[in-house]
C-alpha positions as CSV (number, residue, x, y, z in Angstrom):
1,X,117.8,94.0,127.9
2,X,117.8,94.5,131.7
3,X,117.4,90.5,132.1
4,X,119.9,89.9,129.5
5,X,122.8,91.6,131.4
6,X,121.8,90.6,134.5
7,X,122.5,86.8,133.3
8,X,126.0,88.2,131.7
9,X,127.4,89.2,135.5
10,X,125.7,85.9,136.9
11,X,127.3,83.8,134.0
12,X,130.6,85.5,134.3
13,X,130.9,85.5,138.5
14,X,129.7,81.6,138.0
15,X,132.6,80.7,135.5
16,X,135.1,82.8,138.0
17,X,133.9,81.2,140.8
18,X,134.2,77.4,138.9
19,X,137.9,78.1,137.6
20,X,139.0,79.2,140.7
21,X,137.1,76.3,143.0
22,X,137.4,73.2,140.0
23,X,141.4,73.4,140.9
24,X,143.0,69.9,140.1
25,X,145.5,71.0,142.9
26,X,142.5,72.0,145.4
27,X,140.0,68.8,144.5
28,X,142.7,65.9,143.7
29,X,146.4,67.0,145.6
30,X,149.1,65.3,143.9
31,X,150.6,61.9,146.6
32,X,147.5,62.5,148.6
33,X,147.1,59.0,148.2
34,X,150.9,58.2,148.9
35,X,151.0,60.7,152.2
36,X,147.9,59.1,153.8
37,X,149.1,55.5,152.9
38,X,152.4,56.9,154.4
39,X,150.6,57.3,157.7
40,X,148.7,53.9,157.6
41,X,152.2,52.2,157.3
42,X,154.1,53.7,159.7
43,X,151.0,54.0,162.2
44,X,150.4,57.8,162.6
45,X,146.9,58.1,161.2
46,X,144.9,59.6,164.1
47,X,142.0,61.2,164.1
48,X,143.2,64.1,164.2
49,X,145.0,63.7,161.0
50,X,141.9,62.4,159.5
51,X,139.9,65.3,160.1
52,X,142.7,67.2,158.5
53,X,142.7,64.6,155.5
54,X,138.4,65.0,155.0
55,X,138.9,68.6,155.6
56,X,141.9,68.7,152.8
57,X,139.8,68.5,149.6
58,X,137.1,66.4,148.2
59,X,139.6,64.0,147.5
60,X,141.1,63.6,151.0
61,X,137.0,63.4,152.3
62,X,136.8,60.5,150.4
63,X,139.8,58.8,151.3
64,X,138.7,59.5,154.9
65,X,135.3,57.8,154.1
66,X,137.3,54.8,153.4
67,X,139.9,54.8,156.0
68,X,136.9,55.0,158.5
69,X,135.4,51.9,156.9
70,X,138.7,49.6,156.5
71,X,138.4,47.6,159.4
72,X,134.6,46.3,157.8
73,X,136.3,44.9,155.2
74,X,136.8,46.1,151.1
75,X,132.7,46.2,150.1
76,X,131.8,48.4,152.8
77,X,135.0,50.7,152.3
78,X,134.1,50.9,148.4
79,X,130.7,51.9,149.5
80,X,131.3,54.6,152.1
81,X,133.8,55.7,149.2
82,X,130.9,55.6,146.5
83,X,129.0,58.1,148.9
84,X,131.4,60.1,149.5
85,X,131.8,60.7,146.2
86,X,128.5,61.3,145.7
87,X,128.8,64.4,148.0
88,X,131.5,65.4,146.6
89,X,130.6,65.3,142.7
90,X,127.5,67.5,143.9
91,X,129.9,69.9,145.5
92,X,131.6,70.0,142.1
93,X,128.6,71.1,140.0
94,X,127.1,73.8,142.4
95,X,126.2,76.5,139.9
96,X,126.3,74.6,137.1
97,X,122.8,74.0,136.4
98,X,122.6,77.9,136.9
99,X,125.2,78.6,134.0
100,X,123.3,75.6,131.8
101,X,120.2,77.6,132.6
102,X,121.5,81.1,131.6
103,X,122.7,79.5,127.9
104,X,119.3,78.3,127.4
105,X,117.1,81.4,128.7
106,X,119.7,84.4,127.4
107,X,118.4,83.5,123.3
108,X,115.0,83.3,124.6
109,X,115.0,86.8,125.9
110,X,116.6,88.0,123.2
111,X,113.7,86.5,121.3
112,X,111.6,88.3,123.6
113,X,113.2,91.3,123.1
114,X,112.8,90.9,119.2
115,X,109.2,90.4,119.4
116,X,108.9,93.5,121.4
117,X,110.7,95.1,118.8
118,X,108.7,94.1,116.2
119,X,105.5,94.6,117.8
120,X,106.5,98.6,118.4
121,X,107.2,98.8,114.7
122,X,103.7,97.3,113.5
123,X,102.5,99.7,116.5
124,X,104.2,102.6,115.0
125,X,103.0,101.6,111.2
126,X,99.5,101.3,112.4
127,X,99.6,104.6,113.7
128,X,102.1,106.5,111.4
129,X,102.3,104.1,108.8
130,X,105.6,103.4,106.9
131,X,106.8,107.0,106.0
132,X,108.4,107.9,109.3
133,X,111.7,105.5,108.8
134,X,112.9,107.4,112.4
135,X,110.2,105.8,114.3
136,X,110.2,102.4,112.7
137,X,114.2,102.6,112.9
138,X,113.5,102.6,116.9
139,X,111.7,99.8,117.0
140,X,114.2,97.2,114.6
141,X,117.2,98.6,116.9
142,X,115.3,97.4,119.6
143,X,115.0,93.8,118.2
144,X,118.3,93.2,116.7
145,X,120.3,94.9,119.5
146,X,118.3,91.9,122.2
147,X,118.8,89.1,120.0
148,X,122.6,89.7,119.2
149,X,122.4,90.3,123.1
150,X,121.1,87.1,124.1
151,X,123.0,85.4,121.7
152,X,126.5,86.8,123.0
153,X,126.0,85.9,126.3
154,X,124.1,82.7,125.7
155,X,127.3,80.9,123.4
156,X,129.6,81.9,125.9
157,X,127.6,80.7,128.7
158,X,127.1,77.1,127.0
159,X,130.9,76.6,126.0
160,X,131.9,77.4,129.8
161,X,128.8,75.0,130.9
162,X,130.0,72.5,128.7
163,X,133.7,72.8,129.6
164,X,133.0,72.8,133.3
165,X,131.1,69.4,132.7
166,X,133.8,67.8,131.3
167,X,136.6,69.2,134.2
168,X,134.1,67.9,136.6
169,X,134.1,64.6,134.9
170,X,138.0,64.5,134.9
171,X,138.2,65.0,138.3
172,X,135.5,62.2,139.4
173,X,137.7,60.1,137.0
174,X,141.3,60.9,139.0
175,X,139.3,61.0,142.4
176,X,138.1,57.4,141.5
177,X,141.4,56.1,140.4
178,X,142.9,57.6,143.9
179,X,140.5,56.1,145.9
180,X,140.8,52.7,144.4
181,X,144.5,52.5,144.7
182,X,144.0,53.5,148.7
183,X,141.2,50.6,148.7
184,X,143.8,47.9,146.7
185,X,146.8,49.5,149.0
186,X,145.0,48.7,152.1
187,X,143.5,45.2,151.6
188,X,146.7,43.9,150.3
189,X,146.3,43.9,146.6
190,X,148.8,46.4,145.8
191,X,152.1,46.9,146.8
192,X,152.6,50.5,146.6
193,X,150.8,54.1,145.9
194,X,152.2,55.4,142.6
């Protein structure tokens, strides 16, 4: 059981930590995009303002990797932008392997647990044999209570893996969308950030 809750309070400080840190307002800030092309137009991008903008979000890092990269023309912008967001995207799924790996281990240890279980009952029938219904009763507690265990922390656990995925692929979607606007703003092929 011990293992069990031990994977509960890591599952639920994991899904705290991820609402708290997979933000849309703290990963994508709405008219980033707009602000920093603000700057490029009316020539007050410094570098001090661009270590502001890459330490602003994941977002404003990659807009910086691109604004670095500008003046060696659009492939090499879109590149440093690509690995960027590279970083970035593994910044977004820190800990999310761990929560995948608690909804897959928390049944087996219930499992575990059950087998335990089981094996005290055959232990107390080989001894005792099947009159003492307070002794086996022990041992069948013991296995249903793990498995119900593991399997209440192990649904939640997948749901919150699964919906973290997806936020995680929503915001590599918007961070992609920003970045190419920035990209089409600067070389011309846009008129304005929307």
């Amino acid at each position: 059981m011990w293992p069990i809750v031990l994977c509960s309070v890591l599952a639920l400080i994991i899904c705290i930590e991820r609402f708290w840190t997979l933000r849309r307002s703290k990963i994508t800030p709405k008219h980033l995009v707009a602000q920093v092309w603000t700057w490029v137009k009316n020539n007050q991008l410094d570098k001090k303002k661009l270590k502001s903008l890459k330490e602003s979000s994941p977002l404003g890092e990659i807009l910086a990797a691109g604004i670095v990269n500008h003046s060696y023309g659009r492939e090499t912008m879109k590149e440093a932008i690509r690995d960027a967001g590279r970083q970035a995207v593994v910044g977004l799924e820190r800990f999310l392997n761990t929560l995948g790996t608690i909804s897959v281990i928390t049944p087996l240890l219930g499992l575990l647990g059950t087998v335990i279980g089981m094996i005290k009952v055959f232990t107390v029938i080989t001894h005792q044999g099947v009159g003492d219904a307070n002794a086996l009763a022990g041992g069948i507690s013991e296995a249903l209570l793990t498995t119900a265990a593991g399997l209440t922390v192990a649904i939640p656990a997948l749901i919150f893996h699964r919906y973290f995925e997806r936020k995680v692929d929503e915001l590599v979607v918007i961070m992609e969308e920003e970045a190419l606007k920035m990209v089409e703003v600067l070389h011309g092929e846009r008129d304005t950030v929307a």
